[in-house]
C-alpha positions as CSV (number, residue, x, y, z in Angstrom):
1,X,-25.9,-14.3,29.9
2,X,-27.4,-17.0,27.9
3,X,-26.7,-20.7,29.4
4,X,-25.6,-21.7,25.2
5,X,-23.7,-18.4,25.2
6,X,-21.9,-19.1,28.5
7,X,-20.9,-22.5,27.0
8,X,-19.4,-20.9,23.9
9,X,-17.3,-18.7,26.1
10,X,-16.0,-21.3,27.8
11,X,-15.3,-23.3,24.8
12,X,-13.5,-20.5,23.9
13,X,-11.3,-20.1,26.4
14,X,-10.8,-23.4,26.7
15,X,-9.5,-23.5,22.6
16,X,-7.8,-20.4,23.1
17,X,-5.3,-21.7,25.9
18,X,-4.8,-24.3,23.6
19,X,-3.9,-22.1,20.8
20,X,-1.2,-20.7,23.0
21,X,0.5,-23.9,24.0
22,X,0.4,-25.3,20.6
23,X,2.1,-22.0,19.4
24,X,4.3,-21.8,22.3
25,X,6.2,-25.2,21.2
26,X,5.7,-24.9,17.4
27,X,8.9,-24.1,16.7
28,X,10.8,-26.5,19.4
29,X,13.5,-28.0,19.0
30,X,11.6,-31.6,18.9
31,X,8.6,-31.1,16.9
32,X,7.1,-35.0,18.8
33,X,6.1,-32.0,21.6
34,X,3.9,-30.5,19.3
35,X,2.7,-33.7,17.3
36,X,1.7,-34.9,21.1
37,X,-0.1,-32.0,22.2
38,X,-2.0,-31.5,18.7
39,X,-3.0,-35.3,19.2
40,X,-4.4,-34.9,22.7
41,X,-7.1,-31.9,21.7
42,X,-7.4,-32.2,18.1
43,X,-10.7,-34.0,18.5
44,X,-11.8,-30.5,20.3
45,X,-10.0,-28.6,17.4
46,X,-12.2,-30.6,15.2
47,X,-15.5,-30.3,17.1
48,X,-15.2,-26.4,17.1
49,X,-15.1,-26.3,13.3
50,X,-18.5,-24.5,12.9
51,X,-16.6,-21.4,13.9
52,X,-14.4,-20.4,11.3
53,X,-11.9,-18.9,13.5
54,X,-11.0,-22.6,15.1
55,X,-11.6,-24.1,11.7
56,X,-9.0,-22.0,10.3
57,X,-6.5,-22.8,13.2
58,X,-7.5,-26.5,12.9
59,X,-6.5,-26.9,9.6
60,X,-2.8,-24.5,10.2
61,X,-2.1,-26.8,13.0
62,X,-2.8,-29.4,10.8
63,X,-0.3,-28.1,8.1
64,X,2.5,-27.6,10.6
65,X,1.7,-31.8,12.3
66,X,2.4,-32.3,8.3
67,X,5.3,-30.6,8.2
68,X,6.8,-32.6,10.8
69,X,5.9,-35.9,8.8
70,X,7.8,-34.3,5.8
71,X,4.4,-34.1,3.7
72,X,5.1,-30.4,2.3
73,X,1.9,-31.3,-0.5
74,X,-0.7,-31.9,2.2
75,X,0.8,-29.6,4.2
76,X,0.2,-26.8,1.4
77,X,-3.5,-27.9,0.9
78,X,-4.0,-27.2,5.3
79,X,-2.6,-23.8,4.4
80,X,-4.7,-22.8,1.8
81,X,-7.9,-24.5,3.9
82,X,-6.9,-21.9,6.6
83,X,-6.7,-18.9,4.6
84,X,-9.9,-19.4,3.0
85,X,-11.7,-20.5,6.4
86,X,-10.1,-16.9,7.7
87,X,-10.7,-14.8,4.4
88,X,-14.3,-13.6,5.9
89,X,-12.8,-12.6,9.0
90,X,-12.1,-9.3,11.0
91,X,-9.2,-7.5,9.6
92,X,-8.0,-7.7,13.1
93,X,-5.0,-8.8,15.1
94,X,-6.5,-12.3,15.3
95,X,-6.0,-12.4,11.7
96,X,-3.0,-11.4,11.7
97,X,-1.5,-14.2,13.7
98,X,-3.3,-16.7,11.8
99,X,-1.5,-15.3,8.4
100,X,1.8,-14.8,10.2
101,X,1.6,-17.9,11.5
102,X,0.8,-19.8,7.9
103,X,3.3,-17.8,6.2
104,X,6.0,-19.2,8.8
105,X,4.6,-22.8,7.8
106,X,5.1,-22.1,4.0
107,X,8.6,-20.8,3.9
108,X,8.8,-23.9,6.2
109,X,8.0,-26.3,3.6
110,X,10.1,-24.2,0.9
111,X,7.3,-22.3,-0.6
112,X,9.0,-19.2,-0.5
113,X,6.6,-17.5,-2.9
114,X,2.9,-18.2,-1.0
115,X,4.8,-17.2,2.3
116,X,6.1,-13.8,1.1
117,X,2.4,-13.2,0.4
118,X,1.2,-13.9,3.3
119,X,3.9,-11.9,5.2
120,X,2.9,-9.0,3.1
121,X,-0.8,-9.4,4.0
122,X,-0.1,-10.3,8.1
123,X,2.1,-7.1,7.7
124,X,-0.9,-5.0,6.6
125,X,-2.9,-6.2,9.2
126,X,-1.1,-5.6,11.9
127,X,-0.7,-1.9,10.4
128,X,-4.4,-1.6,11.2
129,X,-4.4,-2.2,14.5
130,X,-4.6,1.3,16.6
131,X,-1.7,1.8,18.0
132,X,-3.4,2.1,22.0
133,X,-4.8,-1.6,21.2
134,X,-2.4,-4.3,22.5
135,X,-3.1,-7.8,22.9
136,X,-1.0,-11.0,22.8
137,X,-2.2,-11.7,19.5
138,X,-1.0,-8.5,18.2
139,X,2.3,-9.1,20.6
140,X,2.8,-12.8,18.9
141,X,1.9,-11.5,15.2
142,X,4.9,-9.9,15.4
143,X,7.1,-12.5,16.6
144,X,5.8,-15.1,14.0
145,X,6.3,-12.2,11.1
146,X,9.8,-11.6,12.2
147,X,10.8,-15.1,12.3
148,X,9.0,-16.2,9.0
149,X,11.3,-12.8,7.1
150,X,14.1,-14.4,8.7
151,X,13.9,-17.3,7.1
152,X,13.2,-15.0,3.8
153,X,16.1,-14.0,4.5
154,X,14.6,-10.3,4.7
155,X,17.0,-9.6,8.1
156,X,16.4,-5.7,8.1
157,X,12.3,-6.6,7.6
158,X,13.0,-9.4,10.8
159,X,14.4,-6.9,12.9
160,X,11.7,-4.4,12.9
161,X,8.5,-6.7,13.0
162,X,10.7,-8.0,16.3
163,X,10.9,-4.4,17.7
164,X,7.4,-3.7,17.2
165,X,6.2,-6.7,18.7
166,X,8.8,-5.4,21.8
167,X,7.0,-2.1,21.9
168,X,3.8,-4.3,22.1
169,X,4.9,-6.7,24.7
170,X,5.9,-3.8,26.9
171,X,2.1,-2.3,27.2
172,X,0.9,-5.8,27.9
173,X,1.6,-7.0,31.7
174,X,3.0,-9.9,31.1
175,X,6.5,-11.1,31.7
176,X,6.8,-14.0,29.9
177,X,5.8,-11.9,26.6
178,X,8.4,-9.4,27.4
179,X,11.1,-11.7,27.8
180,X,10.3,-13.6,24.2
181,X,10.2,-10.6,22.1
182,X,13.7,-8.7,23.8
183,X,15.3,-12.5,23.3
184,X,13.8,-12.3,19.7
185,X,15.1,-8.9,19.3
186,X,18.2,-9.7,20.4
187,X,18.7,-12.7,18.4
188,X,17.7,-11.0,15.4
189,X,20.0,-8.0,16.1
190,X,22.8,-10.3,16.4
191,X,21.8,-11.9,13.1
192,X,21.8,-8.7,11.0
193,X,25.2,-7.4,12.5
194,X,26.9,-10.8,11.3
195,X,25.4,-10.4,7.9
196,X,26.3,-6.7,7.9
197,X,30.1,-7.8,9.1
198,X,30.5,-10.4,6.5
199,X,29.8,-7.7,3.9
200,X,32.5,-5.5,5.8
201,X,30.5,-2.5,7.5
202,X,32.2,-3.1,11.1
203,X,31.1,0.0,12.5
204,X,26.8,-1.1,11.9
205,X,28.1,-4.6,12.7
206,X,29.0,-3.6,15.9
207,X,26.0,-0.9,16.6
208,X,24.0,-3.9,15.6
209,X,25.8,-6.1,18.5
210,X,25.1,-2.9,20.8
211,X,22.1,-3.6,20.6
212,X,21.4,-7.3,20.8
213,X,23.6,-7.0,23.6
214,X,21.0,-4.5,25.3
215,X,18.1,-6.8,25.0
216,X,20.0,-9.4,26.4
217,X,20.9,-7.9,29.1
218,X,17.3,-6.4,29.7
219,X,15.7,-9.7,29.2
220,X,17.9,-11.1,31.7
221,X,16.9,-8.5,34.4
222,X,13.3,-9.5,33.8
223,X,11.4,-11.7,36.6
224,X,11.2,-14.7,34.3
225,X,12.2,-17.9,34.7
226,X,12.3,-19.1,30.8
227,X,12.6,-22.4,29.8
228,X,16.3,-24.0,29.5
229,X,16.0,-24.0,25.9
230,X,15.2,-20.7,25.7
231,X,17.9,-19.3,28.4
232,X,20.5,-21.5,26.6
233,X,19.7,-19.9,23.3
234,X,19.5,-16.4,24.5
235,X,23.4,-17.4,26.0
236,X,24.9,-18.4,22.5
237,X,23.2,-14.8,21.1
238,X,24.6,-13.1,24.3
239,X,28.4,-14.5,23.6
240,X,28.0,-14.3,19.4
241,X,26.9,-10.3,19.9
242,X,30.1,-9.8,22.4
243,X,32.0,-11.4,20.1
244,X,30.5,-9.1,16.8
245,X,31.1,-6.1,19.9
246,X,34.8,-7.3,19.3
247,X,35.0,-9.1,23.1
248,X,37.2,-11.9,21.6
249,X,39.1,-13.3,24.7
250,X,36.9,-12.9,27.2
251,X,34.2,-14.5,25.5
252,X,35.2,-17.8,24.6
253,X,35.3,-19.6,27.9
254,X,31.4,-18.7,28.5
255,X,30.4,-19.7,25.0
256,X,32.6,-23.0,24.9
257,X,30.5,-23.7,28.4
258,X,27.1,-23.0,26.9
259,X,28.1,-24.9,23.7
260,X,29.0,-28.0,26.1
261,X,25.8,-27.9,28.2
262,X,23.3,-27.6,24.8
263,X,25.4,-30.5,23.2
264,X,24.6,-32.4,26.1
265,X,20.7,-31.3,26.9
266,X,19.8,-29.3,23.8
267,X,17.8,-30.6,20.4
268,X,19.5,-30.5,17.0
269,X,19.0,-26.9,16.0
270,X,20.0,-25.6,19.1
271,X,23.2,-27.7,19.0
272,X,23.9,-26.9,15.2
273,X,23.1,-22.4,16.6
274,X,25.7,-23.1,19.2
275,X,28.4,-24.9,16.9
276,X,28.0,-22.1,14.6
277,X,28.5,-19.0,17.0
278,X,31.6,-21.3,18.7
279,X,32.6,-21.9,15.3
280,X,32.5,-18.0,14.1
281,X,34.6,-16.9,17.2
282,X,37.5,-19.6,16.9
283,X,37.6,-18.0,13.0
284,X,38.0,-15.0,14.4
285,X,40.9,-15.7,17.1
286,X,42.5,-18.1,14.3
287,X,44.3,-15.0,13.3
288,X,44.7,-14.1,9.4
289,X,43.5,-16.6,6.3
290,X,47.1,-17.3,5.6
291,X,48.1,-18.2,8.9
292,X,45.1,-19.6,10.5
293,X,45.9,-21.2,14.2
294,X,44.5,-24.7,15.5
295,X,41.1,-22.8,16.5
296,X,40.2,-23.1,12.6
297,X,40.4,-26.8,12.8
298,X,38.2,-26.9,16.2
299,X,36.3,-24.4,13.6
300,X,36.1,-26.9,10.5
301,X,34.6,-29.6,13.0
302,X,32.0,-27.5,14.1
303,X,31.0,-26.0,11.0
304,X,30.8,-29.2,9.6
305,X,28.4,-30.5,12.6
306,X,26.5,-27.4,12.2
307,X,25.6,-28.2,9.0
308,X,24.4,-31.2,9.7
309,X,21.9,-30.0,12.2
310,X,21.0,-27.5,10.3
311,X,20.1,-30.0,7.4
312,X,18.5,-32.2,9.4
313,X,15.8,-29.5,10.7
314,X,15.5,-28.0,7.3
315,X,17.0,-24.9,8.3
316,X,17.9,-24.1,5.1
317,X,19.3,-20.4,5.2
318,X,21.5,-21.9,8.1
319,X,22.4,-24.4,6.3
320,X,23.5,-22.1,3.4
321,X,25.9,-19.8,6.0
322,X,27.4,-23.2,7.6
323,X,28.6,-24.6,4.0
324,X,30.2,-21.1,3.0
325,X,32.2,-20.6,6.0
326,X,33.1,-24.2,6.1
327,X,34.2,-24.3,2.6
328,X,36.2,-21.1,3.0
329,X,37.8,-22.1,6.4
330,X,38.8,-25.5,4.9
331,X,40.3,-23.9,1.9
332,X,42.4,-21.8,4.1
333,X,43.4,-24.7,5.8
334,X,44.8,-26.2,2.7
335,X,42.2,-28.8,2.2
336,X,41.6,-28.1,-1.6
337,X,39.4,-31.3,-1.9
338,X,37.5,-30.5,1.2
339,X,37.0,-27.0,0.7
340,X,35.6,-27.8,-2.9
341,X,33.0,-30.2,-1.8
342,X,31.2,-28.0,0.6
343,X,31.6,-25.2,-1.5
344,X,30.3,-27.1,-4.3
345,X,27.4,-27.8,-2.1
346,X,26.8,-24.5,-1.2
347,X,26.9,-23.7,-4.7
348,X,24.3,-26.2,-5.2
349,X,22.5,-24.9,-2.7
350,X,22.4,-20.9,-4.0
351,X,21.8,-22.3,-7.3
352,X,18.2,-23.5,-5.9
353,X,17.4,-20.8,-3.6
354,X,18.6,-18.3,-6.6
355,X,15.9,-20.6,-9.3
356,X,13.3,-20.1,-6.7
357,X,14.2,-16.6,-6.1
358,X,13.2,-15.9,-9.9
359,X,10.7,-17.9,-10.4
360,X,9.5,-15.5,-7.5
361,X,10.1,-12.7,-9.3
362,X,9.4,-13.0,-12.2
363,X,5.7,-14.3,-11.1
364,X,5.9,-10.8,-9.2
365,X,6.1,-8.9,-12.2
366,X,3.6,-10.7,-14.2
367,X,1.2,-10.0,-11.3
368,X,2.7,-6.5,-11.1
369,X,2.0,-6.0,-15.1
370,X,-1.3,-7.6,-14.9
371,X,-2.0,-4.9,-12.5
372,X,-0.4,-2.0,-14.5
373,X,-3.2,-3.4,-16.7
374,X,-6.0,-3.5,-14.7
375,X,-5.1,0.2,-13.3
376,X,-4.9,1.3,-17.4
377,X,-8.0,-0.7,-18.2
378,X,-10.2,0.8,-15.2
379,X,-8.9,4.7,-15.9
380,X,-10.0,3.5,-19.8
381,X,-13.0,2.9,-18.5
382,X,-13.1,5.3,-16.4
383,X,-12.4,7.9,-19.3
384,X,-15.2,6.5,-21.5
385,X,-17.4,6.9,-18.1
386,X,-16.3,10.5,-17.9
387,X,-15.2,11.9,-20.9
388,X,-16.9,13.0,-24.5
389,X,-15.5,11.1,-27.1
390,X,-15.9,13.4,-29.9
391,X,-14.5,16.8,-28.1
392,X,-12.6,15.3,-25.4
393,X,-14.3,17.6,-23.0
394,X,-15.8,16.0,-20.1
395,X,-19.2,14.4,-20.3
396,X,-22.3,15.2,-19.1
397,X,-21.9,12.0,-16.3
398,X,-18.7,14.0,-15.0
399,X,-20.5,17.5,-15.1
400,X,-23.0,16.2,-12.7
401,X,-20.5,14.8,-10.8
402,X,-18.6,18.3,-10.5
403,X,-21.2,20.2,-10.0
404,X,-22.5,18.1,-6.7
405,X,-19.1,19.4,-5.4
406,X,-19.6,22.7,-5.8
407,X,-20.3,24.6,-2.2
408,X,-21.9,27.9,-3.6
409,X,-22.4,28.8,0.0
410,X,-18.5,29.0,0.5
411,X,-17.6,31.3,-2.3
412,X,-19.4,32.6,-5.9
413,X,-20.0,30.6,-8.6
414,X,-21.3,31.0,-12.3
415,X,-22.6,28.5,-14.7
416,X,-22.6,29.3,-18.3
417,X,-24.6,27.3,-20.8
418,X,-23.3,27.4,-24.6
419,X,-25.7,26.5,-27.5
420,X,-25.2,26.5,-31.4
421,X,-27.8,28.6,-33.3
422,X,-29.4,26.3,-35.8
423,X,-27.0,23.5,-35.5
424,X,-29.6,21.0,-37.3
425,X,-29.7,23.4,-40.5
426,X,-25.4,22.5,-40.4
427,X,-26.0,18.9,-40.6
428,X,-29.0,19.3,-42.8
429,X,-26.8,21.5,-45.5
430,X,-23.7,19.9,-45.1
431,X,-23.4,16.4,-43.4
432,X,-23.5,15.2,-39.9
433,X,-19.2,14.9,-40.5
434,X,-19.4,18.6,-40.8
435,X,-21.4,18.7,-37.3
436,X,-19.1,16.9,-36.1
437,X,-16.5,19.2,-37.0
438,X,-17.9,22.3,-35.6
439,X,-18.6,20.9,-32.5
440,X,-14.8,19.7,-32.0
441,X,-14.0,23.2,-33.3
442,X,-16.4,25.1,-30.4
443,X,-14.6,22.6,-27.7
444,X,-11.3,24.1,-28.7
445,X,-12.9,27.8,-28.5
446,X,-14.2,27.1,-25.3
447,X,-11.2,25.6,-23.5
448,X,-8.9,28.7,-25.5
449,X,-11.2,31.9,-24.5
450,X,-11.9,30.5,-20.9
451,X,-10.8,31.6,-18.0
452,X,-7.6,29.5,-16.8
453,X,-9.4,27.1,-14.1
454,X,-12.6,27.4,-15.5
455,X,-14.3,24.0,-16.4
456,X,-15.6,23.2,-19.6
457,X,-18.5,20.0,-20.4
458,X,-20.2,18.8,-23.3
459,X,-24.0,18.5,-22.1
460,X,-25.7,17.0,-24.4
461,X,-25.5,17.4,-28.1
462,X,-24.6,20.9,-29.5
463,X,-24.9,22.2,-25.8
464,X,-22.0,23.1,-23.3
465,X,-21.7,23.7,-20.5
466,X,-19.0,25.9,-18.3
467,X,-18.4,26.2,-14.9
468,X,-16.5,29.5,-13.7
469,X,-15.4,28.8,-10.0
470,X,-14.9,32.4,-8.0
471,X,-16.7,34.5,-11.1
472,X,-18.9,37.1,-10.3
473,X,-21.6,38.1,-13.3
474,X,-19.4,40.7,-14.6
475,X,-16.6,38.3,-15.0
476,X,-18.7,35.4,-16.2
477,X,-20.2,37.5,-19.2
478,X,-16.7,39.0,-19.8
479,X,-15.2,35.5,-20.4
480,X,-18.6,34.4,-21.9
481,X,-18.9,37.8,-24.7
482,X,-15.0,36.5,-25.5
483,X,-16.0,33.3,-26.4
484,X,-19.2,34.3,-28.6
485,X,-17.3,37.0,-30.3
486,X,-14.3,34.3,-31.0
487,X,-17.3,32.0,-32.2
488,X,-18.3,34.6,-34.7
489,X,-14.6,35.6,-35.8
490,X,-13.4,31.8,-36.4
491,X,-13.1,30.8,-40.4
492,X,-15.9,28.3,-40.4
493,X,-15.1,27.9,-44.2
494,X,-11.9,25.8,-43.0
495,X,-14.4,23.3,-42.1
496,X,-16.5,23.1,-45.4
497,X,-19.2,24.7,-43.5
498,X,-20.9,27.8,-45.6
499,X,-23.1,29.0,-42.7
500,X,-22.5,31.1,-40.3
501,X,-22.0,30.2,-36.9
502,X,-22.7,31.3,-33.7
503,X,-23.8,30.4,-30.5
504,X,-26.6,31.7,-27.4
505,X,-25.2,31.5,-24.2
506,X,-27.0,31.8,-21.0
507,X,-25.6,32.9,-17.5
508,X,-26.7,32.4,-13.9
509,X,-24.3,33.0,-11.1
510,X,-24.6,32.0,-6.8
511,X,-22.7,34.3,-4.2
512,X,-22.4,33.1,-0.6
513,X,-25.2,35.6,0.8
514,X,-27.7,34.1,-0.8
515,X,-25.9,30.7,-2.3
516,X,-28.0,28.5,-5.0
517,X,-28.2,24.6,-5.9
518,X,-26.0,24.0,-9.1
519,X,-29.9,22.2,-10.2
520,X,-31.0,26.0,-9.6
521,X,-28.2,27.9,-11.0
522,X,-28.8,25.3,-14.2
523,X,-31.9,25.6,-14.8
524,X,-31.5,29.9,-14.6
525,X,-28.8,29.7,-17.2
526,X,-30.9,27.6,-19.5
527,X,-34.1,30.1,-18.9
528,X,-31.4,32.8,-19.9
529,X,-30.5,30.7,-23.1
530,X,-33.7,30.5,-24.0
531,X,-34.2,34.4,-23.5
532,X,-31.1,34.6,-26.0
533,X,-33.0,32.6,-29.4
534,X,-36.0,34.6,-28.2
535,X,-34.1,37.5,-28.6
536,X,-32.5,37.0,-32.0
537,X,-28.9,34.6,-31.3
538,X,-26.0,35.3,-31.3
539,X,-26.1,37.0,-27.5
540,X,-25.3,36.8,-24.0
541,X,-27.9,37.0,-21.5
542,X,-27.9,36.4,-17.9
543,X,-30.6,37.9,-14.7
544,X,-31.6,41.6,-13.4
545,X,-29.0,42.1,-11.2
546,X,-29.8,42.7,-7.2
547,X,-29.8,45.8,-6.0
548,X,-30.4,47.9,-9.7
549,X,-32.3,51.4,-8.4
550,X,-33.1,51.6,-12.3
551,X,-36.4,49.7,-13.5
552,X,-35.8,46.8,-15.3
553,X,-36.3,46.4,-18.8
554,X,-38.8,44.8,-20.3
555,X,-39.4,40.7,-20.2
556,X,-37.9,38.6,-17.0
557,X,-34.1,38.7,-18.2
558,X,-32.3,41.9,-19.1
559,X,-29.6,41.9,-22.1
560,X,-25.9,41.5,-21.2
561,X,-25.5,45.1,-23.3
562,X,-27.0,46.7,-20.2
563,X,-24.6,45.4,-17.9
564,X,-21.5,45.8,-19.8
565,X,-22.5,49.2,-20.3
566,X,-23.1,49.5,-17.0
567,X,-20.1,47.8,-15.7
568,X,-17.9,50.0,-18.3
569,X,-19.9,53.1,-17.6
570,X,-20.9,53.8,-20.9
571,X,-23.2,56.6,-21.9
572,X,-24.7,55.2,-24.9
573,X,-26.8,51.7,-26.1
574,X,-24.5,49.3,-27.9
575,X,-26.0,47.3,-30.6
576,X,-26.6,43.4,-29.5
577,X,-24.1,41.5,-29.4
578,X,-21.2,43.9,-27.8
579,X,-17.7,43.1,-27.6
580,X,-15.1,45.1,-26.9
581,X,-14.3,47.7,-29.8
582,X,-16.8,50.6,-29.6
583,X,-19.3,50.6,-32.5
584,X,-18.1,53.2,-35.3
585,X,-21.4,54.1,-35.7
586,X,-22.4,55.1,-32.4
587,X,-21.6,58.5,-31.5
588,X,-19.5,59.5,-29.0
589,X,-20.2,59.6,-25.5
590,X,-21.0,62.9,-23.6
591,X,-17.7,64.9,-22.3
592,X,-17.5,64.1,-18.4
593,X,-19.0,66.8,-16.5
């Protein structure tokens, strides 16, 4: 290894431990730990800017140090920087983080919109990603995904990008990663059963709690040592999922001690999660809304603290939950003027988060109709590309393109090519609307007298041409003597036209044994055309067939009379241009022996 490529892989290493950390406390409680540690190596950050990938986290790590000094617009900008520095990156698990990350940083600063897009797109990533491919990038894509939906408030979404990124943690040997993702799971298990309580589904709610409560327990087992923080906060989802289990009693001694040790030692949000869950279970032991104990006014107090907290962070969705059930436990209370404030708040607050929600949507479905739009606009094209506009039959652009499909070594094939006799003397006589006519007229023949699943083209001006997928010769001029004798038979005088018309058609066919380029096969059925204006119009003609003991007839290309006859063991010539009534005038055929 190159000395210069030995110092980019160190400087690598070196900026990718420092990813890490900076992630690792990005979410804290105290967001001066991550200001701090972004001020101590952002000049490296900075320095490493020629490669995209630490440009791009540069400028997220930016966003989220903005986001801390409340400066949502600047912080918007960093977002956007990132993406674009990322946008000619792998579509790898690396990427994935980075978007996961910045979508977490939008709904963050209340752009709800941009971060559902970005969700979406970290999503598809991580879809990519072969399933046999771990990596902690993968492993913390998830975790960042499932905590930005959460703040969507997209619980069910939450809850499986947390147990994916626990199926990934548990192929990577790494402890630490393990014990993140089964607290995250947990925590959002917990989540999602109190949601799916409030709307009265007990039995899920307490499934859900199952659950959480399994992840807790596994996490716990683990050998781990996590941060107080984090051990504290997997306590209050331990005690809130016992509590959804229906553990009433028992629960509230341990959850009133970890509520007392994170009101001492824990940050805001911590303090405001643990007032809630304390707050939820004395609800629930305050017996019935009409006669509530004193736990609902222990309740009130913390609800009302947890609020706070929550406001202060800018946990909004919390914040949301806290006013609700403090406005509904105050009203059962009996504090009327109390009870209408915060619910008069919340109100406020659902009003907002409602406005944003359709602004939302109703830029998704102006992007969704714009790309209904698209879709019709590019099969309109598409169509113009493909089809004839005067028949409707497809083009000779799409004939090409069907016939390069073809595998004539896999199973027979015939091409047919169709020509109108003296087409130029019908626009001469008549007009070139009358050619026009004729020629919508012989599409409709063709696509009636046709074998169902044969393919009919319009080649270039008054020829066709058909493609008979699985026909043999003697089913090819079958079809093909149907369509020249309905050619003859249609009332032409319908169209103002006083000619008569008809039309040559020439026949090649491939088998398997000996299979033929459709560019072969072509160029035989438009050698047999020309054999049929030799030979007078108005006719059929295809090749000698192989194996014939008889001599063949004169010129390279014997009459399709021949092998009808042939095929229908006839004793006697029919007249050119056979069908399939006898000829009155022939006489009849010798008595079988």
């Amino acid at each position: 290894m190159s000395t210069g490529a030995a110092d980019t892989s160190v400087v690598d290493d070196a900026l990718s431990r420092l990813r890490w950390d900076l992630l690792a406390v990005s979410d804290g409680d105290d967001p001066r730990v991550f200001t701090d540690l972004l001020a101590d190596h952002e000049a490296d950050l900075t320095a490493a800017t020629s490669s995209p990938r630490w440009q791009a986290w540069s400028h997220a790590f930016a966003a989220r140090r903005l986001l801390a000094e409340h400066d949502a617009g600047a912080a918007a900008d960093q977002v956007a920087a990132a993406r674009a520095a990322a946008e000619d990156g792998p579509a790898d698990a690396e990427r994935a983080l980075l978007l996961a990350y910045l979508a977490h940083l939008e709904v963050a600063g209340d752009r709800f919109e941009a971060a559902l897009h970005l969700a979406v797109d970290a999503s598809l990533l991580t879809d990519q990603v072969p399933a046999d491919q771990p990596s902690r990038a993968l492993h913390q894509a998830h975790l960042w995904l499932s905590l930005a939906l959460t703040r969507l408030d997209l619980e069910e979404l939450a809850v499986a990008q947390a147990l994916r990124g626990h199926r990934v943690a548990a192929e990577l040997d790494d402890d630490a990663a393990r014990w993140q993702l089964l607290a995250l799971c947990a925590q959002q298990h917990a989540e999602l059963a109190q949601t799916v309580h409030r709307r009265g589904d007990e039995v899920r709610a307490a499934r859900l709690a199952a659950v959480a409560l399994r992840c807790s327990f596994t996490a716990t087992e683990l050998p781990h040592e996590p941060a107080d923080a984090e051990s504290d906060l997997l306590s209050v989802v331990h005690g809130w999922s016992l509590m959804l289990a229906g553990d009433l009693e028992d629960t509230l001694p341990a959850l009133r001690r970890v509520r007392d040790r994170v009101a001492a030692e824990g940050g805001p949000w911590l303090r405001g999660y643990a007032d809630l869950a304390l707050a939820r279970l004395l609800c629930r032991l305050a017996g019935p809304p009409d006669a509530l104990g004193p736990p609902a006014e222990e309740a009130a107090d913390l609800l009302a603290d947890a609020a706070t907290a929550f406001a202060a962070v800018g946990d909004r969705r919390r914040y949301r939950q806290a006013l609700l059930e403090l406005g509904r436990t105050t009203a059962a209370l009996g504090r009327a003027a109390e009870a209408l404030h915060w619910l008069e708040a919340y109100r406020g607050e659902t009003v907002r988060m409602h406005q944003r929600s359709r602004e939302l949507w109703a830029d998704l479905f102006v992007r969704r109709s714009r790309l209904r739009e698209a879709e019709r606009q590019t099969a309109l094209m598409r169509r113009h590309a493909l089809e004839d506009p005067l028949t409707g039959l497809g083009n000779r652009r799409s004939a090409e393109r069907r016939l390069s499909e073809l595998d004539p070594a896999a199973a027979p094939v015939a091409l047919a090519v169709v020509d109108v006799d003296r087409f130029k003397s019908v626009n001469d006589s008549h007009s070139h609307l009358h050619g026009d006519a004729v020629l919508r007229r012989l599409a409709d023949l063709l696509r009636v007298h046709c074998r169902t699943g044969d393919e009919v083209y319009r080649w270039a001006g008054d020829e066709f041409l058909v493609v008979l997928p699985g026909a043999g010769e003697a089913q090819a001029v079958v079809a093909m003597e149907r369509l020249r004798r309905a050619v003859v038979q249609c009332a032409w005088d319908e169209l103002g036209v006083r000619d008569e018309v008809t039309v040559s058609i020439g026949i090649a066919t491939s088998h398997p044994e000996a299979p033929r380029t459709w560019r072969q096969l072509f160029e035989d059925a438009d050698l047999h055309l020309f054999a049929a204006k030799r030979a007078g119009r108005d006719r059929v003609r295809t090749s000698p067939r192989d194996g014939d003991d008889a001599p063949a007839p004169a010129g390279p290309h014997t009459s399709v009379d021949a092998l009808v006859d042939e095929l229908l063991g006839a004793r006697t010539p029919r007249s050119p241009g056979w069908a399939f009534e006898p000829d009155p005038d022939a006489a009849d055929p010798d008595p079988a022996p």
